[in-house]
N, C-alpha and C positions, 0 to 999 in steps of 0.2 A: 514815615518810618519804614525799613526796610525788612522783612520777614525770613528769612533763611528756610527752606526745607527741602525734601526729595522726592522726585516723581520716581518710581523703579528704577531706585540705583543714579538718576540725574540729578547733579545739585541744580538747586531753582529759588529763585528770589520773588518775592511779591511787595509791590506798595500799592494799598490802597488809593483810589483815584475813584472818581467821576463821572459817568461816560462810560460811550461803548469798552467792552472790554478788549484789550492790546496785548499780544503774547509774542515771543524770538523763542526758536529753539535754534541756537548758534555753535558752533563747532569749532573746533581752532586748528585749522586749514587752509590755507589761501595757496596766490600764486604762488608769494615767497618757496613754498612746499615742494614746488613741481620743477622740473629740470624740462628744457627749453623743446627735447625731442618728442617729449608727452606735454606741453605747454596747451591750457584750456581741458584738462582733464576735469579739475573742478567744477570748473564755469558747465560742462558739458554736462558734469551728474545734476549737480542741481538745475539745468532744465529737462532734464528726464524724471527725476524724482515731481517736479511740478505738474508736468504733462499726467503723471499717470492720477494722481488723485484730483486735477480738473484744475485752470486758472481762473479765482473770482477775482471783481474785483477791488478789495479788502486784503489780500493776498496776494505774498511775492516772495523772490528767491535775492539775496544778494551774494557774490564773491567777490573779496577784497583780498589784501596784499597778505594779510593772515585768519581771517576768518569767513566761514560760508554761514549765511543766517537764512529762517526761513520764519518770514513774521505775517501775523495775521491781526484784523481788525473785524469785531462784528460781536456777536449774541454768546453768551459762556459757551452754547449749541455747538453754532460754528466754530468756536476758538479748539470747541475738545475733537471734535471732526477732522479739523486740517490737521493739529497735530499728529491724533493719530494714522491718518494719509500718510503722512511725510517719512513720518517713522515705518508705515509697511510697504513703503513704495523706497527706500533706500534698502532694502533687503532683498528686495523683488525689481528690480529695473525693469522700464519697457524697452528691451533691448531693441525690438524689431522699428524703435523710435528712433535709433543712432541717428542712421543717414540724414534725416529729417531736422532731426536739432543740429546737427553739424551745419546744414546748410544755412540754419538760420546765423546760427553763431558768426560763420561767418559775413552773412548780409548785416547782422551790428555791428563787426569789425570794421567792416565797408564803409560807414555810416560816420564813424567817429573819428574824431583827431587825438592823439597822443597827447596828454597832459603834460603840464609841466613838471609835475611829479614824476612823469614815467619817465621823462627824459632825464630828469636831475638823478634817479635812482638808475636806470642805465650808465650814465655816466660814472657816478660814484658806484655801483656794488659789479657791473661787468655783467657780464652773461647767467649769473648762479642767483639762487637766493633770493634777495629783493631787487636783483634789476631784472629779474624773471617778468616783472610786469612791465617792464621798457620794450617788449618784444611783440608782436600777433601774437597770435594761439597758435604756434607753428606745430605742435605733435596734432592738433586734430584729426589730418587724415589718418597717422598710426594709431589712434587709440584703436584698440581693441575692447570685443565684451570682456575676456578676461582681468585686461587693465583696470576696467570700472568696477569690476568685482572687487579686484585684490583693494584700488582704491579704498571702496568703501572700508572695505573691513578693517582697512588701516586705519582710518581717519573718522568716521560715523560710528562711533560708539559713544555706549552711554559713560564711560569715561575720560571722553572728550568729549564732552558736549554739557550745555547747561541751559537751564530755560529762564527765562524773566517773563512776568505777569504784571501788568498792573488793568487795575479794572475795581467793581466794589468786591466782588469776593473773588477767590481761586474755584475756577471752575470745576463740578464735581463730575467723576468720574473720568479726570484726566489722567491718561498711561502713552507712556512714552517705551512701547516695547523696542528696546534697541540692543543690541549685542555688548556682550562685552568685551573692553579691550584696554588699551592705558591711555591715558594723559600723555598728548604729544609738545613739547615744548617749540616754543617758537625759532626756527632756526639761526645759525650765529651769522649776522651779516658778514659779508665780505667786502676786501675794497681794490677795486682799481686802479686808485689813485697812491702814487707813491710817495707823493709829496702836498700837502695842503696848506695854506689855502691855495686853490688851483683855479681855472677859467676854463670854458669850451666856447666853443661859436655855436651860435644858435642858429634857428633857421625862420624864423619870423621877427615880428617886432618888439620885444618885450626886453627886461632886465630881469632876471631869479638867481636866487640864494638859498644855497641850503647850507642845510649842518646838521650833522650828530652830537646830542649830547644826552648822557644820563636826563633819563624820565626824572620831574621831582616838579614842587609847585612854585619854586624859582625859575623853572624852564618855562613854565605856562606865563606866568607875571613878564618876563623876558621874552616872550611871544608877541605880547601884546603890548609892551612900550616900544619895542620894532615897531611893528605894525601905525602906533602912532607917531612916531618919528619920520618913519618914510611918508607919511599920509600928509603931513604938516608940509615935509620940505619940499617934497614933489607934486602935490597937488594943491595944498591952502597957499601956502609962497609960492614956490619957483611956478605954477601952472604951466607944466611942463608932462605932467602925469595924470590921468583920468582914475585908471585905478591903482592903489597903491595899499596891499593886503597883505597879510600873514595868513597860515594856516599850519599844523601840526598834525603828526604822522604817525603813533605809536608802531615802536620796534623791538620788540620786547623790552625788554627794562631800558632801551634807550627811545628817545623822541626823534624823530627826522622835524627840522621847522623850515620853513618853506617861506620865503619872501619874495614877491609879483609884484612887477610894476610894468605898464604898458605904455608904450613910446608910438611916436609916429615916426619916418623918417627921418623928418629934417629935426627932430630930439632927440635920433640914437645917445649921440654922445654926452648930449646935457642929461638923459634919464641916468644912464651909467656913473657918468660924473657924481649926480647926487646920490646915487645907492654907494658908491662906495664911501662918499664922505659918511653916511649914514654909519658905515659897516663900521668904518673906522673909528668913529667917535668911541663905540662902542664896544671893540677893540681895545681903547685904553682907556675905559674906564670912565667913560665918561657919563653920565646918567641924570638925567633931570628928573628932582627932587617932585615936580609941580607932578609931571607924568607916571610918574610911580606912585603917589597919591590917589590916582586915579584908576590904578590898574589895581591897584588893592583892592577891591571891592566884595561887599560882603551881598551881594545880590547873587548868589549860585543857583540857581536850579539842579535838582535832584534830576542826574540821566542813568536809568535802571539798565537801559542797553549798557551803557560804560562799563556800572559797575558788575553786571554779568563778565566782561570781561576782563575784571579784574578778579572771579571768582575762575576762569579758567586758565587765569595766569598764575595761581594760587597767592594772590595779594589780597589784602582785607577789605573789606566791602564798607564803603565810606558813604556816611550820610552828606546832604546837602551842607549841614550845620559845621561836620567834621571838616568838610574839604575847604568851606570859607575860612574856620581859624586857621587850617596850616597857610590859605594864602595871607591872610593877615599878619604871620609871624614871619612873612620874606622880608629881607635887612637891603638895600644897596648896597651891600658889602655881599650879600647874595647874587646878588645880577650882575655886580663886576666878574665875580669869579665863572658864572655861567655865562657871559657874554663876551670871555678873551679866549674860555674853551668854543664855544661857538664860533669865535671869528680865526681860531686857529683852525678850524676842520672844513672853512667855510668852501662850498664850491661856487664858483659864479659862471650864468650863463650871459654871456654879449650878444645884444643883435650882430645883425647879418656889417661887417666891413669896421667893428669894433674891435678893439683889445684891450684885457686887463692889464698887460704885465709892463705898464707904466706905473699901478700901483703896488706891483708888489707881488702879483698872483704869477702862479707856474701854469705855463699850459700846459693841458690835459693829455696825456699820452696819445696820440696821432697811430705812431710807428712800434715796432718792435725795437728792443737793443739788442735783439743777437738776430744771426742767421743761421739756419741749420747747413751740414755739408753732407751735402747727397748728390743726385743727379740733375744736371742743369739740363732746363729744355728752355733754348733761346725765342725770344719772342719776334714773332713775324714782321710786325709794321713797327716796332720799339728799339732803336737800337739801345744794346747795353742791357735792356730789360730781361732778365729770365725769370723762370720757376723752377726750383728746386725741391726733390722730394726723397728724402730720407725716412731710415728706419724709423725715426721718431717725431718725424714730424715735416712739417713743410713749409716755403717759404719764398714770398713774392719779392724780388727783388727789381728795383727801377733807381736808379742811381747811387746814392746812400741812405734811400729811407723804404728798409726793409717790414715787410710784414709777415710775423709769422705764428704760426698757430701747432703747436706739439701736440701728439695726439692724446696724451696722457692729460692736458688742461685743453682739451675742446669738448664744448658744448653743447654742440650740433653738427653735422653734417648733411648738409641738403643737398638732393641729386635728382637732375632732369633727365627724360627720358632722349635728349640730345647730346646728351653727353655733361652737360655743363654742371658743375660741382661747385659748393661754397662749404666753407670749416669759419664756427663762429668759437673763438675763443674765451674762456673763462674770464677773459680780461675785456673782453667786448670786441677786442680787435676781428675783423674779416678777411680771407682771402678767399676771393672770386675767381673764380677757373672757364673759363673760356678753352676745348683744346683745340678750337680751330686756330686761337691766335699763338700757339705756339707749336715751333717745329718738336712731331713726335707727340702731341698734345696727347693722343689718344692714349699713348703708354704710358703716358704719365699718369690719367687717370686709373688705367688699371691698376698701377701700383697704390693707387690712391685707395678704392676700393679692397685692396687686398689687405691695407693695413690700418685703416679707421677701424675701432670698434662698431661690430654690425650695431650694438645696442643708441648708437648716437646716431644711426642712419633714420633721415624721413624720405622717402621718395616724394615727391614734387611732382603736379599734374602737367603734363604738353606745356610749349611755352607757345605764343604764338609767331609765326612764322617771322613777322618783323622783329622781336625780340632778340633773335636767335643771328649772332655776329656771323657776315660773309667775307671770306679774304678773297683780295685780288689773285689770279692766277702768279703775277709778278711779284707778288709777297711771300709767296709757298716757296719761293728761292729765295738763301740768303745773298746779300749785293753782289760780292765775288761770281756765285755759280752763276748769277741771273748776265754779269757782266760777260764772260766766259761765253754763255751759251747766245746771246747775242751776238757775238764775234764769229762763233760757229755758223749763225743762222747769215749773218751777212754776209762771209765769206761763200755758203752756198749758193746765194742769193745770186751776187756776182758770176758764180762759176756757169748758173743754169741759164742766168740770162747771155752771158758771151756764147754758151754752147748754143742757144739756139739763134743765135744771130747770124755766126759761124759756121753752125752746124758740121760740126765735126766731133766722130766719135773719140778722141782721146779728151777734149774737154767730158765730156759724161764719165769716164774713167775718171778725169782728175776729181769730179764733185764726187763722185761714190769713195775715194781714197780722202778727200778732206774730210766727208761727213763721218767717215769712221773713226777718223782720226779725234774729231772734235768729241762724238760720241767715249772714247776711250779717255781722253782728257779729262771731259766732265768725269767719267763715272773715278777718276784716278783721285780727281778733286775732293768729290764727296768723299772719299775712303781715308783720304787724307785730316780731313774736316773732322769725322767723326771717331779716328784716331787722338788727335789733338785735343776735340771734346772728352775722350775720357779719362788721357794725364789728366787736363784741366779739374774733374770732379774726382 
């Protein structure tokens, strides 16, 4: 049974249990929250808020795609301790702790690989929002202490935040002193994708699917006869697949569901093969009767976490009892209708030398469909290839598969102390700036700086010197001048060697009249050249 009450102004749930006593004071905050220039602002407070009231360990910090939690195991003693730690240590930061948790932050970053979730949510929501976690923690170096300030007070309050307890009683003399502020609602996804169902390439060996669809307890039931579909056809029959999993993603009132399967090489094609007959099937509706039997199931266990955050999403707080009748009332006439929305939203990721769009999938936007018209700076060792950079935005051009990022939907700006610039788009698209590699590079960046917003700017630490692209001296000329100025140099070449063969002074007269000559040419060339270049833009 589940208890309702309030700690100072915090809604908090209690169910009695057993055992040590177990507490979450959890906030409704995540990545999704943070825009990519300040990315790991979260993750950052909540390991300073830890550091300052001590790590046991019974005791931890978590941040996820929309919520930061900070939960404890141990004696009523310790449970009312941590909490209230947590609570005066998010009011009070140990600022002079920045540098220190920065560094670490970054060695977890170091440490881990991108899930399949971060990739699929990259792909699908773009640079904003929820694909915010498809990214590092690129603002780290810019946070600032004011940043974590203002954070807090936005986000840590005791009207965002909610406590769960289970343990035998509610521990006494528990206060939860926290500021007040409002209920922040979970942000509206965004999508990248302009057409679905879509495909991407992957970059390891696996098969995933996702999809958005309205939260409900047909979506969960539909979870899990996935889940047993794929598991039956790709590992109990075809033994083709090792693992072959579902998992679900709450998004505010919509679900992200997530389907994994893992392949070796020489079964890219046969894994792929069978996830899409799977997807398909159930796509039209297809559904076994025996498998939906089984996904009924009246075995729930009561999760006091969940339903804490179903008390900060303001939905009703559901017993164990309640939540197995609503899945006992799901129809097949339910799961067709949430499994043709599912497979119409669906995304699929292919191993590495696969394609979907034999079956049907669009692939995943690559490229830009427009190009901005501004100033072209032609690129050194690329012919045809330029960079163009206008009032509003900027755009890499290399045959007809244009990439561009307007400044008005960019999401980031990263800038090395070498010059080199990148602009990450709302849409996830990049354009990478090199200006050794293009003629005039450096002016281009100035104007690049001149017209990014400063507030999307992160400076970026040295790169190291191998990083850092070197052009041939014979690349700094485009072909014409470099042809031209060869001609020059071999003709003097000739002159100086007849002159001293001969040794006679009007040959030295004729190389001082050809070199001028050639010299007057070139510079006639270039003038000409960057004439032509500005009709051209």
């Amino acid at each position: 049974m589940i208890h309702q009450f309030e700690v100072d102004g915090v809604p908090a749930i209690f169910s009695p249990s057993t055992g040590p006593t177990r507490a979450g004071l959890v906030f409704r905050v995540g990545f999704a929250d943070e825009t990519l220039p300040r990315a790991g602002i979260t993750h950052l407070l909540e390991h300073l808020a830890l550091h300052r009231i001590g790590r046991e360990y019974h005791s931890n910090g978590t941040t996820t795609v929309e919520h930061t939690s900070f939960h404890m195991q141990g004696s009523n003693g310790d449970v009312v301790a941590f909490l209230t730690g947590v609570c005066a240590a998010l009011t009070d930061l140990p600022m002079d702790r920045m540098p220190v948790e920065k560094d670490l932050l970054r060695a977890e970053a170091a440490r881990r690989r991108p899930s399949v979730y971060e990739r699929m949510a990259l792909w699908r929501h773009g640079a904003v929002d929820y694909g915010v976690s498809g990214y590092p923690e690129t603002g780290l170096a810019a946070i600032t202490e004011n940043d974590l300030r203002e954070w807090a007070a936005r986000y840590f309050t005791r009207d965002n935040a909610v406590l769960w307890v289970t343990g035998p009683a509610v521990p006494e003399g528990l206060r939860l002193a926290l500021p007040a502020g409002q209920r922040r609602p979970c942000p509206q996804p965004s999508s990248a994708l302009p057409v679905t169902p879509a495909w991407f390439g992957g970059t390891g060996d696996a098969v995933a699917w996702s999809t958005v669809v309205p939260h409900s307890p047909a979506a969960e039931v539909f979870a899990d006869l996935l889940e047993r579909s794929m598991f039956r056809d790709l590992r109990t029959v075809g033994g083709i697949s090792y693992t072959a999993a579902t998992s679900m993603q709450r998004m505010g009132p919509n679900t992200m569901i997530l389907g994994y399967a893992d392949a070796v090489p020489d079964s890219h094609q046969a894994v792929l093969g069978g996830m899409i007959d799977v997807l398909a099937a159930f796509g039209a509706g297809r559904i076994d009767r025996g498998d939906l039997a089984l996904s009924i199931r009246p075995d729930i266990e009561e999760d006091l976490p969940e339903q804490a955050l179903n008390v900060l999403a303001g939905r009703p707080v559901q017993s164990a009892e309640q939540r197995a009748a609503q899945i006992a009332a799901v129809t097949a006439d339910d799961i067709v209708a949430v499994a043709r929305t599912a497979y119409a939203a669906g995304l699929l990721m292919v191993p590495d030398g696969t394609s979907a769009q034999w079956a049907g999938y669009v692939t995943a936007p690559l490229w830009s469909e427009e190009t901005v018209s501004g100033t072209a700076y032609p690129a050194r060792t690329r012919r045809k290839a330029r960079l163009i950079v206008a009032p509003d935005g900027v755009s890499l051009v290399a045959g007809e598969q244009p990439i561009t990022v307007r400044f008005a939907a960019c999401a980031l700006y990263r800038a090395w102390p070498d010059g080199a610039r990148q602009l990450i788009g709302h849409d996830a698209i990049a354009v990478h700036i090199e200006p050794e590699l293009f003629r005039n590079g450096v002016k281009a960046i100035a104007e690049l700086d001149a017209r990014v917003p400063a507030g999307l700017r992160v400076d970026e630490p040295p790169r190291s010197p191998e990083a850092v692209p070197v052009v041939r001296l014979r690349d700094r000329l485009p072909r014409f001048e470099r042809f031209h100025l060869m001609v020059a140099l071999l003709i003097a070449y000739v002159i100086t060697v007849t002159g001293l063969v001969l040794w006679q002074e009007k040959y030295y007269i004729q190389l001082i009249m050809h070199v001028t000559f050639a010299a007057l040419a070139f510079r006639n060339l270039r003038n000409r050249r960057a004439q032509t270049q500005r009709r051209s833009t």
